[in-house]
BALOBA-1460 file (C-alpha; in Angstrom, 3 decimals):
// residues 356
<rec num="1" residu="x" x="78.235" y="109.237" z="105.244"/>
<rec num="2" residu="x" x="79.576" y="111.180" z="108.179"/>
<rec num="3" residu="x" x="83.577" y="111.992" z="107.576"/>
<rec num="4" residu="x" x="83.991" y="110.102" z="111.074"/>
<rec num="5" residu="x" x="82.545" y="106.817" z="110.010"/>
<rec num="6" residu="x" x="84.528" y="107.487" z="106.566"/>
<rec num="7" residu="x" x="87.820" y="107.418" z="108.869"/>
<rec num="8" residu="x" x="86.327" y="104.318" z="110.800"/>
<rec num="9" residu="x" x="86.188" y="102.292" z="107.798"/>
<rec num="10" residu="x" x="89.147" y="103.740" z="106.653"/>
<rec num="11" residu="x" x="90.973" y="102.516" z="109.534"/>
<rec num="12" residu="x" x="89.426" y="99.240" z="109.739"/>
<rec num="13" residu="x" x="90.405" y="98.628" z="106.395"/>
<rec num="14" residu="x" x="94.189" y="99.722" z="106.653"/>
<rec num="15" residu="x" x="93.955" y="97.251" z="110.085"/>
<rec num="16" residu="x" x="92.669" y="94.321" z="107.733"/>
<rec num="17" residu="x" x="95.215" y="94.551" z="105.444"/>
<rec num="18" residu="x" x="98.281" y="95.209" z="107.283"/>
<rec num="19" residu="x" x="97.423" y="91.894" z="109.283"/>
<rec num="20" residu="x" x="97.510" y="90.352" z="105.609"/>
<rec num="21" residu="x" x="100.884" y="90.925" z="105.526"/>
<rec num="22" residu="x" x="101.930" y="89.092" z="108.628"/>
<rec num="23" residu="x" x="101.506" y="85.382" z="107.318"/>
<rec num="24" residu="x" x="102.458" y="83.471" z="104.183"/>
<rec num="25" residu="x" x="99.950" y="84.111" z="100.996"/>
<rec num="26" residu="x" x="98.868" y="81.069" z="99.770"/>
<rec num="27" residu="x" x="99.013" y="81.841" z="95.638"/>
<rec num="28" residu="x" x="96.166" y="79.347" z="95.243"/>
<rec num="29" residu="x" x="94.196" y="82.060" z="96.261"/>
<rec num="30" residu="x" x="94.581" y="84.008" z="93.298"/>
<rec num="31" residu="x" x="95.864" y="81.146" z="91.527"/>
<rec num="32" residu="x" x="93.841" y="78.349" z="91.246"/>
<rec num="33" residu="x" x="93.972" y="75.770" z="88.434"/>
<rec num="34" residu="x" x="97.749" y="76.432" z="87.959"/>
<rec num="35" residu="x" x="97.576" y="79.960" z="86.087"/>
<rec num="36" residu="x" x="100.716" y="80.766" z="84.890"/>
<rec num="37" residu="x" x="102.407" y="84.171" z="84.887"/>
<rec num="38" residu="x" x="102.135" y="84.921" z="80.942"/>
<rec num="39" residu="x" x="101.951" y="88.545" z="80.822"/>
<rec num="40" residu="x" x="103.470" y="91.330" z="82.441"/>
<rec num="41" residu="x" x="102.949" y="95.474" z="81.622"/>
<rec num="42" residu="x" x="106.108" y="97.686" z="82.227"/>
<rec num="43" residu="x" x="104.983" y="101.338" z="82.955"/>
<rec num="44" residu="x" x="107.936" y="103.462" z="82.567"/>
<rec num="45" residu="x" x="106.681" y="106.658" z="84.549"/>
<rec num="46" residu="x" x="106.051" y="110.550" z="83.345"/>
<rec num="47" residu="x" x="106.916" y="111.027" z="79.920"/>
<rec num="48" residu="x" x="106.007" y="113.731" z="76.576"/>
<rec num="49" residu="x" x="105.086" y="116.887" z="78.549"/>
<rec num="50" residu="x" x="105.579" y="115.601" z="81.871"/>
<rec num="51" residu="x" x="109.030" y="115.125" z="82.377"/>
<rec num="52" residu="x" x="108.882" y="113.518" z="86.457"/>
<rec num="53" residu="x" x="111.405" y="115.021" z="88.382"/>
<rec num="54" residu="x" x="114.281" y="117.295" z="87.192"/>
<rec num="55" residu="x" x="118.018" y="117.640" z="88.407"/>
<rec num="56" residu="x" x="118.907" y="120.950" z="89.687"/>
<rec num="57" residu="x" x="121.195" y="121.576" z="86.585"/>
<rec num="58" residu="x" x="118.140" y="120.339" z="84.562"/>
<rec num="59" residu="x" x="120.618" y="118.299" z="82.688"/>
<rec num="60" residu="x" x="118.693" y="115.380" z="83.603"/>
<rec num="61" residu="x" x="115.589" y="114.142" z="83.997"/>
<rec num="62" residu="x" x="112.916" y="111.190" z="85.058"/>
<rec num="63" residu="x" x="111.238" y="110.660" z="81.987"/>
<rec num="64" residu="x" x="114.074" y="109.451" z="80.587"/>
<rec num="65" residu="x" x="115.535" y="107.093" z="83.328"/>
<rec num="66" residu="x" x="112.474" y="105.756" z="83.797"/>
<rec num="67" residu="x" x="111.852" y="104.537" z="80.034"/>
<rec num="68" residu="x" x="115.355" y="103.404" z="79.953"/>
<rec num="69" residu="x" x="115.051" y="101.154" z="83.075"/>
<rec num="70" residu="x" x="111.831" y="99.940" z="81.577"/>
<rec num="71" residu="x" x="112.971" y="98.848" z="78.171"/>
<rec num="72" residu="x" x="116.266" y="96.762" z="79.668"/>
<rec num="73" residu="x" x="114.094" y="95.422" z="81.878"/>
<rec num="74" residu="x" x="111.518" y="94.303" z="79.301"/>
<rec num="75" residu="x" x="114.591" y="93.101" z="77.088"/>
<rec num="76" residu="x" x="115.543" y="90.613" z="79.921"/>
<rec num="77" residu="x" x="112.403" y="89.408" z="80.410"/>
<rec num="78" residu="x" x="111.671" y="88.748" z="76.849"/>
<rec num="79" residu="x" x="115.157" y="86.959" z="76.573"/>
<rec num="80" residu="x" x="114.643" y="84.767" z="79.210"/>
<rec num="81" residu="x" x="111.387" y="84.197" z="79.160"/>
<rec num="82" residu="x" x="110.017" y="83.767" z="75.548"/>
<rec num="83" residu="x" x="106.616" y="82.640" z="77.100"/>
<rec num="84" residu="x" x="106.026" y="85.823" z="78.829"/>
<rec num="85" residu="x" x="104.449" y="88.864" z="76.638"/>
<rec num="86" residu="x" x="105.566" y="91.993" z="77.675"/>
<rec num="87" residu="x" x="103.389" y="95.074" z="77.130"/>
<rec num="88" residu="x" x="104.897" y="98.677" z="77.798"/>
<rec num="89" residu="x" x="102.249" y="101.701" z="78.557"/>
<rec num="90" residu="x" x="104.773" y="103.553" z="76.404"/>
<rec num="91" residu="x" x="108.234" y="103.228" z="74.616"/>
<rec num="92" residu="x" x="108.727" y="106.377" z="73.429"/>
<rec num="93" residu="x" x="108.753" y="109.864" z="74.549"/>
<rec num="94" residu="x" x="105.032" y="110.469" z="75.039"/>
<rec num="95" residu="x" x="102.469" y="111.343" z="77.551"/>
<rec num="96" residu="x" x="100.464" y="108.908" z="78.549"/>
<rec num="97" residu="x" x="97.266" y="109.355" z="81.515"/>
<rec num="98" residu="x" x="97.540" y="107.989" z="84.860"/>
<rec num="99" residu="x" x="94.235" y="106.082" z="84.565"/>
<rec num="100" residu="x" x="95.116" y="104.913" z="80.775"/>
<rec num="101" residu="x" x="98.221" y="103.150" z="82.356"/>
<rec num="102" residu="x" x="96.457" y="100.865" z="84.384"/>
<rec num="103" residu="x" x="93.732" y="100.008" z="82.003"/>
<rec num="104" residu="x" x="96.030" y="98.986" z="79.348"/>
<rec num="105" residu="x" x="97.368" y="96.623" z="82.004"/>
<rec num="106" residu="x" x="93.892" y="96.014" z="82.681"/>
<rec num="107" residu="x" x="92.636" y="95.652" z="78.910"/>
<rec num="108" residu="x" x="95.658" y="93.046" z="78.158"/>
<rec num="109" residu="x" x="94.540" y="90.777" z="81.573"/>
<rec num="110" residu="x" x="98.129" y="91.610" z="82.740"/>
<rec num="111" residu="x" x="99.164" y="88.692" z="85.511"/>
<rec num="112" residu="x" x="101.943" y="91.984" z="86.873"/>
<rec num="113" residu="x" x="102.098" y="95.525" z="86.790"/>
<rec num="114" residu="x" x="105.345" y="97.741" z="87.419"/>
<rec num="115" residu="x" x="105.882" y="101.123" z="87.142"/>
<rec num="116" residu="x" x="109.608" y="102.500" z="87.284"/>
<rec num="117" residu="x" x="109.684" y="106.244" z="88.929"/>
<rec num="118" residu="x" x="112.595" y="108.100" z="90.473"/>
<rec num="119" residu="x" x="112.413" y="109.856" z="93.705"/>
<rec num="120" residu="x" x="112.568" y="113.943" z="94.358"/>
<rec num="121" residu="x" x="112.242" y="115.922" z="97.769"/>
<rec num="122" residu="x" x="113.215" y="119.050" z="98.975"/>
<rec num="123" residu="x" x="115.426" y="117.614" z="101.491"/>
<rec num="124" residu="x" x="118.135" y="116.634" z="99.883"/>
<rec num="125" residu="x" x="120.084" y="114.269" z="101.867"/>
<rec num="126" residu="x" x="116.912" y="112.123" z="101.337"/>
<rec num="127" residu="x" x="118.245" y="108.665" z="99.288"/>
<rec num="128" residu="x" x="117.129" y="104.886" z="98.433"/>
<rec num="129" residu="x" x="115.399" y="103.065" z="96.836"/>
<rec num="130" residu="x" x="111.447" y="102.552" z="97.906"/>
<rec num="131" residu="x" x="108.430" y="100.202" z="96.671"/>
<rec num="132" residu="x" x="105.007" y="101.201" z="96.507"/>
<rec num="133" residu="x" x="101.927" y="99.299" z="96.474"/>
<rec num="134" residu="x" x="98.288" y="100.327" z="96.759"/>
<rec num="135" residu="x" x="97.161" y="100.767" z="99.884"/>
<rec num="136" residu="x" x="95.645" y="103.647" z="102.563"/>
<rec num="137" residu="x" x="98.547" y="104.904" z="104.816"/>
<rec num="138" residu="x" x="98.465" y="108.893" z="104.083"/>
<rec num="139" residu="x" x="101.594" y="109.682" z="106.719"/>
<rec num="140" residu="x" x="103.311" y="112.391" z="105.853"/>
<rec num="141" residu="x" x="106.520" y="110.704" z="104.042"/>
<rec num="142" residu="x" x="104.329" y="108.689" z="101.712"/>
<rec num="143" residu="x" x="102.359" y="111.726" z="100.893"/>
<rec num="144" residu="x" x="105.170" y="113.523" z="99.799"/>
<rec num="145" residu="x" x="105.343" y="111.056" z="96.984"/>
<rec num="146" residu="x" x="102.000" y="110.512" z="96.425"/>
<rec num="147" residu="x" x="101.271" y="114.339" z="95.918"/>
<rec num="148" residu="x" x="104.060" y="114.157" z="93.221"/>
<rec num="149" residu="x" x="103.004" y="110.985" z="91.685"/>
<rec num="150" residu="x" x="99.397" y="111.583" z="92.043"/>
<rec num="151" residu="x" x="99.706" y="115.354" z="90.521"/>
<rec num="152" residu="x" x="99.934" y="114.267" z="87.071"/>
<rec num="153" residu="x" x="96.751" y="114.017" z="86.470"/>
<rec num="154" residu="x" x="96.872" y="118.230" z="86.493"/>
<rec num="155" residu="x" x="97.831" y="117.882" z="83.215"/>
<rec num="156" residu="x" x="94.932" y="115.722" z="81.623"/>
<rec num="157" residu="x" x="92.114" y="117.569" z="79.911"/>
<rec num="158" residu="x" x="88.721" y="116.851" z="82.582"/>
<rec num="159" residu="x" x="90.754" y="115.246" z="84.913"/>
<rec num="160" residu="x" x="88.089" y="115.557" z="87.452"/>
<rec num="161" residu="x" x="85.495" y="113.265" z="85.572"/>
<rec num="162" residu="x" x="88.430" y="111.027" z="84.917"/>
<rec num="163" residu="x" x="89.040" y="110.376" z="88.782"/>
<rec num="164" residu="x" x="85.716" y="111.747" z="90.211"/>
<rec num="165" residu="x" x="86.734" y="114.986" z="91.503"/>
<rec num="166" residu="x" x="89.728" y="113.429" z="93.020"/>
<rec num="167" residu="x" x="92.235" y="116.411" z="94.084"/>
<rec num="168" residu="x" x="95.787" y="115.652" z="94.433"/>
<rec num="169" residu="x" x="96.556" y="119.089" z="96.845"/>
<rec num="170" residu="x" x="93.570" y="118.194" z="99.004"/>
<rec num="171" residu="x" x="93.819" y="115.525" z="102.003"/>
<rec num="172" residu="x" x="90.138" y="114.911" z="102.228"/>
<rec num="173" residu="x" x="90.312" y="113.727" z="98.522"/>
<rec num="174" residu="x" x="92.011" y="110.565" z="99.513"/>
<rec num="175" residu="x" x="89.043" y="109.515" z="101.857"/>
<rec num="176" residu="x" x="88.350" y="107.640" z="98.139"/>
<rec num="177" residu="x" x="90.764" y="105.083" z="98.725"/>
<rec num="178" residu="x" x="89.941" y="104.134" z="101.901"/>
<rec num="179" residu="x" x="86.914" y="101.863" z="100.616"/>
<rec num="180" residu="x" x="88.977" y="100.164" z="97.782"/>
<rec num="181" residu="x" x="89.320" y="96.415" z="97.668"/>
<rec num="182" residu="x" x="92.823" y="95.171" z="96.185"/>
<rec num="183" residu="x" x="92.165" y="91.042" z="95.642"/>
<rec num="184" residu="x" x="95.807" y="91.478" z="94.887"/>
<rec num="185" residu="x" x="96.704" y="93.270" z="97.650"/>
<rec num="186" residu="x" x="99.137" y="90.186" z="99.265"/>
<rec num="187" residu="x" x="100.894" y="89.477" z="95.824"/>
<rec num="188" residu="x" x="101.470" y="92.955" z="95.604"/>
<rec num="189" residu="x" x="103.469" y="93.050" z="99.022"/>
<rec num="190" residu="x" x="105.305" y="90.246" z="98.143"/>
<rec num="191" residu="x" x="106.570" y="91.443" z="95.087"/>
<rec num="192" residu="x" x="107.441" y="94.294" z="96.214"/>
<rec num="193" residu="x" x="109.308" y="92.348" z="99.081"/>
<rec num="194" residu="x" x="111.390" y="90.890" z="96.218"/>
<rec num="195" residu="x" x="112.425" y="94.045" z="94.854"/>
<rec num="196" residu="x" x="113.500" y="95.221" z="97.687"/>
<rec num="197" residu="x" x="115.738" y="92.832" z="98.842"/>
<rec num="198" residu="x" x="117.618" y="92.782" z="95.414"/>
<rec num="199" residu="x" x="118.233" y="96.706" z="95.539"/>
<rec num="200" residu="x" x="119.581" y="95.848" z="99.293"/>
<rec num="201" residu="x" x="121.915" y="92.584" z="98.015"/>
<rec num="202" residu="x" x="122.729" y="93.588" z="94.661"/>
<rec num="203" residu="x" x="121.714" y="97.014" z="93.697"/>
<rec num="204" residu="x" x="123.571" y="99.961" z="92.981"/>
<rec num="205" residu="x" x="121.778" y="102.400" z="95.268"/>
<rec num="206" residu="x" x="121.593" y="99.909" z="98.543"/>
<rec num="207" residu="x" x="119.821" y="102.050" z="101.259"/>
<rec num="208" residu="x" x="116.610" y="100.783" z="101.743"/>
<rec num="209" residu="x" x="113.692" y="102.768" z="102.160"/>
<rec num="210" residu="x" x="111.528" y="99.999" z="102.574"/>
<rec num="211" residu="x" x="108.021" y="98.453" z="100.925"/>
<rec num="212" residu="x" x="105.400" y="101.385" z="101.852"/>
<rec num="213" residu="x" x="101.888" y="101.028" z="100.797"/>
<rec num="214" residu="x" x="100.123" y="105.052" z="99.732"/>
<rec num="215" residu="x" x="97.482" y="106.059" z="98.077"/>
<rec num="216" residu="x" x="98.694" y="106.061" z="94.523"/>
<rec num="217" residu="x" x="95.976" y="106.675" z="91.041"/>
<rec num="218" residu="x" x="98.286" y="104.592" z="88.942"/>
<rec num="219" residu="x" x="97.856" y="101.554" z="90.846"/>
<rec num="220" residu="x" x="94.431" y="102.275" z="92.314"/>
<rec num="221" residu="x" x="92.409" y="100.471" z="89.790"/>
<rec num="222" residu="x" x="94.861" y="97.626" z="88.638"/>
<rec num="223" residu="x" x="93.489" y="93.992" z="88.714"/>
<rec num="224" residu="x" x="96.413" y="92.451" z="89.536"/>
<rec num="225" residu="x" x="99.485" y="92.650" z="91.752"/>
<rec num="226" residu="x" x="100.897" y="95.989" z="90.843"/>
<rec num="227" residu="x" x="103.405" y="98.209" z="92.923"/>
<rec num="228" residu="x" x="105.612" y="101.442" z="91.911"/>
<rec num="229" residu="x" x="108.921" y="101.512" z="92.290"/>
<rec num="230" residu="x" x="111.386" y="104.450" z="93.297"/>
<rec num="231" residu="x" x="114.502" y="103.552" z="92.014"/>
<rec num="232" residu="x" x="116.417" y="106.499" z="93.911"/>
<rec num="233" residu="x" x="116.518" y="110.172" z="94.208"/>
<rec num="234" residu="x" x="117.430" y="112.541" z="91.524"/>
<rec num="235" residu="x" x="117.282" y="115.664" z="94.330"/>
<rec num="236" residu="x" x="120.518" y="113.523" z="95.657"/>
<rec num="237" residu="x" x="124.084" y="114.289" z="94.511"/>
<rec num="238" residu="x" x="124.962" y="110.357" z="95.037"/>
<rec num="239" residu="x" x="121.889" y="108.940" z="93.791"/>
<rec num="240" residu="x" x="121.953" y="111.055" z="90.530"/>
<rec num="241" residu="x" x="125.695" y="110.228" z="89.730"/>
<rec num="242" residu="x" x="124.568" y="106.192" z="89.895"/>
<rec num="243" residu="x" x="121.565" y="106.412" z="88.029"/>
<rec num="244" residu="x" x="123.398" y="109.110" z="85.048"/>
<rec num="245" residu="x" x="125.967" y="105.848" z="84.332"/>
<rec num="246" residu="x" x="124.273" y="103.382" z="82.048"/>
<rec num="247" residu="x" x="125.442" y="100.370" z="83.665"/>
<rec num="248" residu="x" x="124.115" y="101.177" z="86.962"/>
<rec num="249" residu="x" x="120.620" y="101.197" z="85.374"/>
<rec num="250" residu="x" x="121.167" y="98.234" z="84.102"/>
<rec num="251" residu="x" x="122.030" y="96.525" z="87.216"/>
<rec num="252" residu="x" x="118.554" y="98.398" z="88.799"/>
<rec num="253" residu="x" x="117.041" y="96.115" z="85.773"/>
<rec num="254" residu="x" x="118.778" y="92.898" z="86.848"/>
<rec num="255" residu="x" x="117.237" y="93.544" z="90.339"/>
<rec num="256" residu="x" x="114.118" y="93.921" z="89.172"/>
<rec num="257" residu="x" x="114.283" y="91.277" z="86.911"/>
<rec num="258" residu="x" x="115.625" y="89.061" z="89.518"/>
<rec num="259" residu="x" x="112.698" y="89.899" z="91.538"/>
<rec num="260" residu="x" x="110.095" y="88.956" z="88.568"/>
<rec num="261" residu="x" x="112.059" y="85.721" z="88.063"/>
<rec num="262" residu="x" x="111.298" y="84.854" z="91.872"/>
<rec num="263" residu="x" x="108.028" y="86.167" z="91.844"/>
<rec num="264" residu="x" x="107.043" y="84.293" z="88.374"/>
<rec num="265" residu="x" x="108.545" y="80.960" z="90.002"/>
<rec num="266" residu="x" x="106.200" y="80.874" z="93.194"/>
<rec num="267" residu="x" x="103.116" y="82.333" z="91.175"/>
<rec num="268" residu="x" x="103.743" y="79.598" z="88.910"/>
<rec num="269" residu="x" x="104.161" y="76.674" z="91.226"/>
<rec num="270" residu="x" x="101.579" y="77.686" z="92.907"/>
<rec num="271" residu="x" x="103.279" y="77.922" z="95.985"/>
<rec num="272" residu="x" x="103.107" y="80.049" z="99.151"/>
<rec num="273" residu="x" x="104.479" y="83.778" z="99.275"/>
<rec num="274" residu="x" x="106.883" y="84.669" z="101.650"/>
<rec num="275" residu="x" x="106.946" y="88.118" z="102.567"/>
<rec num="276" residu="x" x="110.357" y="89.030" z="103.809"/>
<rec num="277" residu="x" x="109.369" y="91.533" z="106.880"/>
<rec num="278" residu="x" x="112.279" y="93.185" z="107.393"/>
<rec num="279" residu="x" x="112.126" y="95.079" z="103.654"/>
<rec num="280" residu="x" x="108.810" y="96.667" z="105.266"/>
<rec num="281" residu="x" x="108.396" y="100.422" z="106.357"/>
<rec num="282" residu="x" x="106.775" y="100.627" z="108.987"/>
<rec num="283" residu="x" x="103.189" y="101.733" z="108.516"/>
<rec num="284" residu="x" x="102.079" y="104.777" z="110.790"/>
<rec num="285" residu="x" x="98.666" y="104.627" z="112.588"/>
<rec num="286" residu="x" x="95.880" y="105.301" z="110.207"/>
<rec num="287" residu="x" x="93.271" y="105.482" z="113.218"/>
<rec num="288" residu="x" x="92.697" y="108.438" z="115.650"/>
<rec num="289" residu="x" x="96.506" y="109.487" z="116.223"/>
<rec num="290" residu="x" x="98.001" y="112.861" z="117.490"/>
<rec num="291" residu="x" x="99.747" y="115.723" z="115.594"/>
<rec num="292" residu="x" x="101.340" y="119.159" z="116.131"/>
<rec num="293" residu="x" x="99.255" y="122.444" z="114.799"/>
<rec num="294" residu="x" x="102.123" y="124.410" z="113.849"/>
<rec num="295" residu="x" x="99.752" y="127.435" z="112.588"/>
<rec num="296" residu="x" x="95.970" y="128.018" z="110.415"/>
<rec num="297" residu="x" x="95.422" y="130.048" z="107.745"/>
<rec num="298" residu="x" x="92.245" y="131.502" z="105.892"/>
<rec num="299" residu="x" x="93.613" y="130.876" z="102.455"/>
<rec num="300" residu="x" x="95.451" y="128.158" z="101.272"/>
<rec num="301" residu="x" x="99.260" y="128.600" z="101.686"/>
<rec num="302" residu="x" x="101.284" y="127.595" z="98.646"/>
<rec num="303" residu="x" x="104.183" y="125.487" z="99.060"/>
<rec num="304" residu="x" x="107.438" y="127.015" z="100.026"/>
<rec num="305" residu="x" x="105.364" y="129.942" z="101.813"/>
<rec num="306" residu="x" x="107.796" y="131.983" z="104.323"/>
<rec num="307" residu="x" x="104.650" y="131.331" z="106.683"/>
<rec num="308" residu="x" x="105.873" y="127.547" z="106.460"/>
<rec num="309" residu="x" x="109.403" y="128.232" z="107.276"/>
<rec num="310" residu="x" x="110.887" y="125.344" z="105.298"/>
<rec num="311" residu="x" x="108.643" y="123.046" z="106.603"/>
<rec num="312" residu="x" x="108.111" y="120.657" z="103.861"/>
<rec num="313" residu="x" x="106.879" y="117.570" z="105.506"/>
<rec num="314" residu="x" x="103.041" y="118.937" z="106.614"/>
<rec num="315" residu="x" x="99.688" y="117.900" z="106.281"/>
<rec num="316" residu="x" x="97.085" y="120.282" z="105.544"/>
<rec num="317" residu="x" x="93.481" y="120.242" z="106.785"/>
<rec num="318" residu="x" x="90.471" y="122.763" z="105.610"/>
<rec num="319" residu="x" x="88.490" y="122.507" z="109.198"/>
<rec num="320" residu="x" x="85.481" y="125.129" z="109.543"/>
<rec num="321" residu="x" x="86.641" y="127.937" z="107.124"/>
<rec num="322" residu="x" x="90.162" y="127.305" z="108.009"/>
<rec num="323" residu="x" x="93.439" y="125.506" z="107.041"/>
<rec num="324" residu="x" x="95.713" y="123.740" z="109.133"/>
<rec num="325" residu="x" x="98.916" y="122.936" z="108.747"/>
<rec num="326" residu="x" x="100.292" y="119.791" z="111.301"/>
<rec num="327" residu="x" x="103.323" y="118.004" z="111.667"/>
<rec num="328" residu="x" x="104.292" y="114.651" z="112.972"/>
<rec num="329" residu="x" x="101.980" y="111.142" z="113.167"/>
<rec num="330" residu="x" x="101.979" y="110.299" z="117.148"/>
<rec num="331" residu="x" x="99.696" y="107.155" z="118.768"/>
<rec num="332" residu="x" x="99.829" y="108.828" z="121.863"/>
<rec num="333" residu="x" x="99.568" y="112.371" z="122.929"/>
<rec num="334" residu="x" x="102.590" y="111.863" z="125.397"/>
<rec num="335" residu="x" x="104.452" y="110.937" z="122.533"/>
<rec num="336" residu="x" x="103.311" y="114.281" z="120.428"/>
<rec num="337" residu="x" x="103.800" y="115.955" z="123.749"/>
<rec num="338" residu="x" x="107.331" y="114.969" z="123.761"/>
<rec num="339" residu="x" x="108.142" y="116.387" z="120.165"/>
<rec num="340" residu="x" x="106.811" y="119.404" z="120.502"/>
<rec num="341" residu="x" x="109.394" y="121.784" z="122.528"/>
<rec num="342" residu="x" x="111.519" y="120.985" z="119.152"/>
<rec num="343" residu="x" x="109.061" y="121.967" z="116.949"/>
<rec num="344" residu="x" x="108.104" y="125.518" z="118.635"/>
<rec num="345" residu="x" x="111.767" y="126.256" z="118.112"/>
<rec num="346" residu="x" x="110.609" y="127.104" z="114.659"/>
<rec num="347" residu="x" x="106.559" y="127.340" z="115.410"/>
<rec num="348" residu="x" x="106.153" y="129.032" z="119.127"/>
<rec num="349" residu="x" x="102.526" y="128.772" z="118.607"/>
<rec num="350" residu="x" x="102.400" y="124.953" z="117.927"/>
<rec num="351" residu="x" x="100.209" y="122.890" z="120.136"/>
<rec num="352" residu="x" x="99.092" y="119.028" z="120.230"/>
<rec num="353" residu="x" x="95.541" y="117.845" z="118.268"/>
<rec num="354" residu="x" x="93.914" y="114.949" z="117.923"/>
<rec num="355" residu="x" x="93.008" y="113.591" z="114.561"/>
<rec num="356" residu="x" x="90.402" y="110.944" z="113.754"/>
C-alpha cells in the first residue's frame, strides 16, 4: 500500500476516534450482561536492567517509584475491594518485556490495565502529571515520550520479530499503529479522564498535562481499557522533591485509586461514561498539516548533535536518501508561516513543508 493511502487511513482513523470522545460511552457496549470489574493488572514501569529515567545526581530513579506507586496502589485496592484480583507484571526488581506486560494482562482476561511511569525531558522546566492511552497522534510532545517509553524494547533479545520490525528511532515505524482497532478505546479515555482530575483536585503534583492519546507498545495490544500514566517529572527539581517523600506517593496512589473506585462503579452499574473534556490535551492534526525544515542530513544525526542546536523537540523524516529534521505541527501554512522568523533565529535556512 502506497505510504499516502497509509496516512489516509491513518488520518481517518485518528478522525473516528477523536469524535468518540465527544459523547457519553454507553458501558453496555463493552458491558453487556452486567460484567463486573473483577480483575485489574498493575504494571509498575522499567525495572531489573532498565532503570526508566534517572535524576541528574543519579540518586534516584524510575524503576523504583514506579514499583512503589504500584504496590500501594494494589494494597488499596485489595483492601477495599476483596472481590477484585489484582495481578502485578512485576513486584520486584526485574525486567520484564514490553509485549510480555500486556499479555499477562491479556492471559489473566484483565477488565483494567495501568501502567505507572515517571516523566523525563531535556527541558527541564517541563512538569505534571499526564495520561496516556493508545491511540495515533505522533506530534512532537507525545513523541518525546513515546520514543522513551517505546525504546525499551532495545533491550530485548530479537526485538524485531517480537514487534515486527517495529523501530522506536524511526517515524515511519509508527505507520503500524495507524490500522489498530482499540474496542476499548472509549473506556480507556474515560479512565484516564478520572485520573486526571484527581491529580488536579487532590494530587500532590497538580499541573495538568492533560489525557493525550500516542502510539505506545505497552498498551498497543491490550484487550481492555488500558492507559499509562506519568506521574511527574524526575528531570524537574519540584517534581523530584514530591515524588522522593513517601507520603506524596502515596497520595499519587489515593488518586489513582480514587479514579479506579469511580471507574469500577460506572463499569459496574453499567452506566454511561462521562468523559470530563477539559482534562483533554488537545490532539494536533494527524492529516496533511504544515511544518518547518530546519535542515537535512545524509546520515542520521544523533541526538544532542551541535547540528541540532538544542533542538530537542524535532521530527525526523528519511525522504529520498535524505533526513529531515522539522519542527512545529501547523493546519495551515499561514500559521507555519507565522512561526517561522522565530525559528530561523536559530535555523536561517528553515523553510515551510507540507506533510501528508
Amino acid at each position: 500500500m502506497p505510504l499516502r493511502s497509509k496516512c489516509l487511513i491513518g488520518w481517518i482513523t485518528a478522525l473516528i476516534l477523536s469524535l468518540a470522545v465527544a459523547v457519553p460511552v454507553p458501558a453496555g457496549a463493552q458491558n453487556a450482561g452486567g460484567v463486573k470489574l473483577r480483575t485489574v493488572v498493575i504494571d509498575p514501569g522499567h525495572g531489573g536492567h532498565d532503570p526508566g529515567a534517572i535524576s541528574k545526581s543519579s540518586k534516584m530513579n524510575e524503576k523504583q517509584i514506579n514499583l512503589d506507586i504500584a504496590t500501594r496502589l494494589g494494597s488499596r485496592i485489595e483492601k477495599e475491594y476483596p472481590d477484585v484480583k489484582v495481578i502485578y507484571t512485576r513486584k520486584t526488581d526485574r525486567f520484564v518485556e514490553l509485549a510480555e506486560r500486556g499479555n499477562i494482562a491479556n492471559r489473566n482476561h484483565a477488565d483494567l490495565f495501568i501502567s505507572i511511569h515517571v516523566n523525563s525531558a531535556k527541558n527541564t522546566s517541563a512538569s505534571g502529571t499526564e495520561t496516556f492511552v493508545m491511540g495515533t497522534d505522533k506530534s512532537a510532545s507525545n513523541m518525546e515520550v513515546c520514543k522513551r517509553e517505546n525504546s525499551v524494547i532495545l533491550m530485548e533479545d530479537d526485538y524485531t520479530t517480537t514487534y515486527e520490525g517495529f523501530d522506536p528511532d524511526n517515524p515511519e515505524s509508527y505507520i503500524i499503529f495507524n490500522l489498530m482497532q482499540n474496542a476499548h478505546f472509549e473506556q480507556s479515555i474515560a479512565f484516564a479522564s478520572l485520573v486526571q482530575q484527581q491529580f488536579v483536585k487532590n494530587g500532590p503534583i497538580k499541573k495538568n498535562r492533560g489525557v493525550r492519546q500516542a502510539p505506545l507498545m505497552v498498551l498497543w495490544r491490550t484487550t481492555m481499557p488500558s492507559v499509562l500514566i506519568e506521574v511527574g517529572f524526575l528531570s524537574n527539581a519540584s517534581d523530584r522533591t514530591t515524588l522522593n517523600n513517601a507520603s506524596n506517593r502515596q497520595k499519587i496512589a489515593d488518586d489513582i485509586f480514587n479514579a479506579f473506585s469511580s471507574f469500577k462503579k460506572q463499569y459496574d452499574s453499567d452506566a454511561a461514561f462521562e468523559i470530563d473534556e477539559s482534562v483533554l490535551a488537545p490532539q494536533e492534526p494527524e492529516g496533511p498539516h504544515y511544518e518547518i525544515q530546519i535542515l537535512a542530513s545524509s546520515k542520521k544525526l544523533k541526538e544532542g548533535a551541535s547540528e541540532l542546536k538544542g533542538e530537542t523537540l524535532y521530527q525526523c523524516r528519511f525522504i529520498n536518501g535524505m533526513y529531515k529534521y522539522s519542527v512545529g505541527n501547523f493546519s495551515t501554512r499561514e500559521e507555519a508561516i507565522r512561526h517561522l522568523p522565530e525559528v530561523r533565529k536559530k535555523f536561517s535556512g528553515a523553510f515551510v513543508v507540507e506533510v501528508h
